[in-house]
C-alpha positions in Angstrom: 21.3 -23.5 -8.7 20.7 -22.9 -5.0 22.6 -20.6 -3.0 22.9 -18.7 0.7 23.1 -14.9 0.5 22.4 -12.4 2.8 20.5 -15.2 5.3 18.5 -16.6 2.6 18.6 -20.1 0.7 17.6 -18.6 -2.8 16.7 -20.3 -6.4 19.5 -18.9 -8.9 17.6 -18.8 -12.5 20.4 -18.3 -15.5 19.9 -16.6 -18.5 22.5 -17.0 -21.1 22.6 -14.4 -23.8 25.3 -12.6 -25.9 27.4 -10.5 -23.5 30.1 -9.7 -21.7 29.1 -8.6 -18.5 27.0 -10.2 -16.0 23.7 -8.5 -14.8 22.0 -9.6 -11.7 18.6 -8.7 -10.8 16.3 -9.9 -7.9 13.0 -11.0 -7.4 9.9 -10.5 -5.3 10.2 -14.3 -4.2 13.7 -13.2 -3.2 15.1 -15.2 -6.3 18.4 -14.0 -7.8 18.1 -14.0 -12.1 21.4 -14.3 -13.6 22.4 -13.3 -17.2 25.8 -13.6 -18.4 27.3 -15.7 -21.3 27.5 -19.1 -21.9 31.0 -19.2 -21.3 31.0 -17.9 -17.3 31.0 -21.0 -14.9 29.0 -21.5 -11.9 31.7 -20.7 -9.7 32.4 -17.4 -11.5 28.6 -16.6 -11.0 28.6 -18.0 -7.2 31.7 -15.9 -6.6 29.6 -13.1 -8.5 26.4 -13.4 -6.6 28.7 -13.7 -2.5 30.6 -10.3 -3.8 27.1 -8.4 -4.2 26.1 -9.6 -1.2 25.6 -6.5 0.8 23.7 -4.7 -2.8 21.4 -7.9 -2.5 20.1 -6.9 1.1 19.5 -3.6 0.6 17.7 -4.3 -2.6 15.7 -6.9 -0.8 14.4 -4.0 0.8 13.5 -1.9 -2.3 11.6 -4.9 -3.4 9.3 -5.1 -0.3 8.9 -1.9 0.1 7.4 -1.8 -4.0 5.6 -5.1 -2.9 3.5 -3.4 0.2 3.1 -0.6 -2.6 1.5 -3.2 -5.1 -1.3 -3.6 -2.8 -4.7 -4.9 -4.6 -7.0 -5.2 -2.1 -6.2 -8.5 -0.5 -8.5 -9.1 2.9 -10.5 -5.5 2.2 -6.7 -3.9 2.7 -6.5 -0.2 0.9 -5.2 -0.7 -2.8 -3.4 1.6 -4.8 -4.7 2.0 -8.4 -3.2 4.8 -10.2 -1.2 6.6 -7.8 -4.4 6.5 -5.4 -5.4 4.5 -2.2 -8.3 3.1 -2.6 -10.8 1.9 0.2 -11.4 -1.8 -1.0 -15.2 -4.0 -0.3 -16.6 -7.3 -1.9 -20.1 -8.0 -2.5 -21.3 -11.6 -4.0 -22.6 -11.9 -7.8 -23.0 -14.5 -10.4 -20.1 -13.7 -11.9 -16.5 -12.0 -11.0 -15.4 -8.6 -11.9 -14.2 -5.2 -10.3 -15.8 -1.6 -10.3 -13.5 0.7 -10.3 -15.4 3.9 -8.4 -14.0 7.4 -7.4 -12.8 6.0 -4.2 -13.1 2.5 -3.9 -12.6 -0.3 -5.4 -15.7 -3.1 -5.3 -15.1 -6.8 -5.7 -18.4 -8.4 -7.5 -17.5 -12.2 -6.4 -18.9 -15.5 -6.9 -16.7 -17.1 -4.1 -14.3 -14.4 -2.3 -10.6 -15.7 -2.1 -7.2 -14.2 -2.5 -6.5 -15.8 -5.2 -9.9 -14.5 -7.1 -9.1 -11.2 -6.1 -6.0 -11.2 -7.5 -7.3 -12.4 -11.0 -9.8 -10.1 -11.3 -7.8 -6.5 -10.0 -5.1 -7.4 -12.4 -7.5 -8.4 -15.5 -9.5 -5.0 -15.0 -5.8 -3.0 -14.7 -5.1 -4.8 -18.2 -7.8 -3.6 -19.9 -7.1 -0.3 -18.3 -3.5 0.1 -19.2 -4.4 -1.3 -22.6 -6.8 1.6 -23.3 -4.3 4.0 -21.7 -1.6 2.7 -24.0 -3.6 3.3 -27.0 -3.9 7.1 -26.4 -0.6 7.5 -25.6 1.6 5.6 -27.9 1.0 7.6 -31.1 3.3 10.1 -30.1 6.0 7.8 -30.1 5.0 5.5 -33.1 5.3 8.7 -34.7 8.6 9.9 -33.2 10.4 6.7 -32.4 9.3 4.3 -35.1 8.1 6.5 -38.1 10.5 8.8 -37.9 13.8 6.3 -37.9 11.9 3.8 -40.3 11.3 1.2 -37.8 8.1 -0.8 -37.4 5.4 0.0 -35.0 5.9 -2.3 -31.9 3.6 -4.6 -30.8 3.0 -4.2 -27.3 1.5 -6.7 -24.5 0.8 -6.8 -21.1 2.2 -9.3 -18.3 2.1 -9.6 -14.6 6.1 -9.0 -14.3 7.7 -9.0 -10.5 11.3 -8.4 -11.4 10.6 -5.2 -14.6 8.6 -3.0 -15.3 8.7 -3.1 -19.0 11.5 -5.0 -21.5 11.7 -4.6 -25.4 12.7 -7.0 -28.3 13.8 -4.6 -31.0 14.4 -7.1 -33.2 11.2 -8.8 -32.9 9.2 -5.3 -32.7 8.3 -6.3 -29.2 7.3 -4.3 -26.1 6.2 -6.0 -22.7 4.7 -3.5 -20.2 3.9 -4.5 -16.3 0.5 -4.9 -15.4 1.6 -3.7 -11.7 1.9 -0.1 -13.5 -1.8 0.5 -12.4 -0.6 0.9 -8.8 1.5 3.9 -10.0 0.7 7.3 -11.0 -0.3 7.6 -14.8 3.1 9.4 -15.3 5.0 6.0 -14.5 3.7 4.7 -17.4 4.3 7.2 -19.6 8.0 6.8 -18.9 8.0 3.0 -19.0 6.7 3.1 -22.5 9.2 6.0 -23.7 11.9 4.1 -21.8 11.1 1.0 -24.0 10.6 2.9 -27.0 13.8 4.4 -26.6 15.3 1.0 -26.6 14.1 0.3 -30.2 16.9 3.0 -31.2 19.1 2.3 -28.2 19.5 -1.4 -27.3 21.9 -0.5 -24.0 21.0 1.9 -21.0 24.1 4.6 -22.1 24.2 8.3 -22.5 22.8 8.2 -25.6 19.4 6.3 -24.3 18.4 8.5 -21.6 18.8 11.0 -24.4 16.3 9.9 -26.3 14.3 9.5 -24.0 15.1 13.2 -22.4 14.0 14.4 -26.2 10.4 12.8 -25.2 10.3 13.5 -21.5 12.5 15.7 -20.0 11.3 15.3 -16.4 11.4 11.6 -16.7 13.6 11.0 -13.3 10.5 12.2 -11.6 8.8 9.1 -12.5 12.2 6.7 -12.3 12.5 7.4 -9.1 8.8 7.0 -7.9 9.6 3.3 -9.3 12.8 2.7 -7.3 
């Protein structure tokens, strides 16, 4: 579905799943991601989408403003990797792959282009937020998964635009956003007790943000560094 909102011709993307409500989200291609069920029409979703018109604008805004965040070096710009602007520089080699140094970040590219850059920022920040997710997941294995007799997750990374982490209870899932690595390491910690928290709590009530208060009590701190 195509439609106009807020001065913008935008893709609609549906999602049908089991329930009541429907959730809208946005992308950072400006797309508008549906999910409702199977029985809500396209007119009750257009009619849906014009009446958060003025929500869609403003989180428009949110979403560029993260974007220019999410910076990975692109034309020797400053990236952010951690939390921490980093001064950004390419030299040739005979094969591709980033050094991440104390205060700058070096390309080592057989042909420079955005597109290589890209690859190879967000294939080092995997195998960085891997390792990182390693030392810090026993806690809640332990306190999450052990303790409620529920099996250990398994958890993988993805380039997501619109998240910055979803779980699958059912299927003992976890996704986590390689985009975390521009983010202090404290944004990740609450990502990952955010989705653990959903393997005991499948909706975002009282009762969730209390587990995940039990596990990190100064976890707005990092919500709101996100937002």
């Amino acid at each position: 579905m195509e439609l106009t909102v807020a001065g913008k011709k935008r893709q609609v993307l549906i999602e049908y799943k089991r329930i009541k409500n429907i959730y809208l989200r946005i992308g950072d291609d400006g797309s508008l991601r549906i999910s409702c069920n199977r029985y809500v029409t396209q007119k009750q979703i257009r009619e849906f989408i014009l009446s958060k018109e003025s929500w869609i604008a403003k989180a428009e805004t949110k979403v560029q403003n993260r974007t220019d965040h999410c910076s990975y070096g692109r034309n020797n710009e400053p990236a952010m990797w951690l939390g921490k602007q980093m001064r950004v520089s390419c030299v040739p080699s005979s094969r591709d792959y980033l050094s991440v140094e104390e205060n700058e970040l070096v390309f080592h590219l057989r042909i420079d282009s955005d597109e290589r850059r890209m690859a190879v920022f967000y294939k080092t920040a995997g195998e960085y937020l891997k390792e990182m997710i390693q030392v810090r997941r026993g806690s809640l294995d332990q306190s999450v998964c052990v303790a409620n007799r529920r099996p250990l997750p398994q958890i993988t990374l993805k380039y997501m635009t619109s998240r910055w982490g979803s779980c699958t209870p059912a299927k003992s899932r976890i996704s986590i956003s390689v985009r975390l690595i521009h983010f202090p390491p404290v944004c990740l910690d609450y990502v990952l007790t955010h989705e653990y928290a959903h393997i005991l709590v499948a909706n975002h009530s009282k009762a969730f943000y209390a587990e995940i208060a039990k596990r990190m009590p100064d976890y707005r701190r990092a919500e709101m560094l996100l937002k």
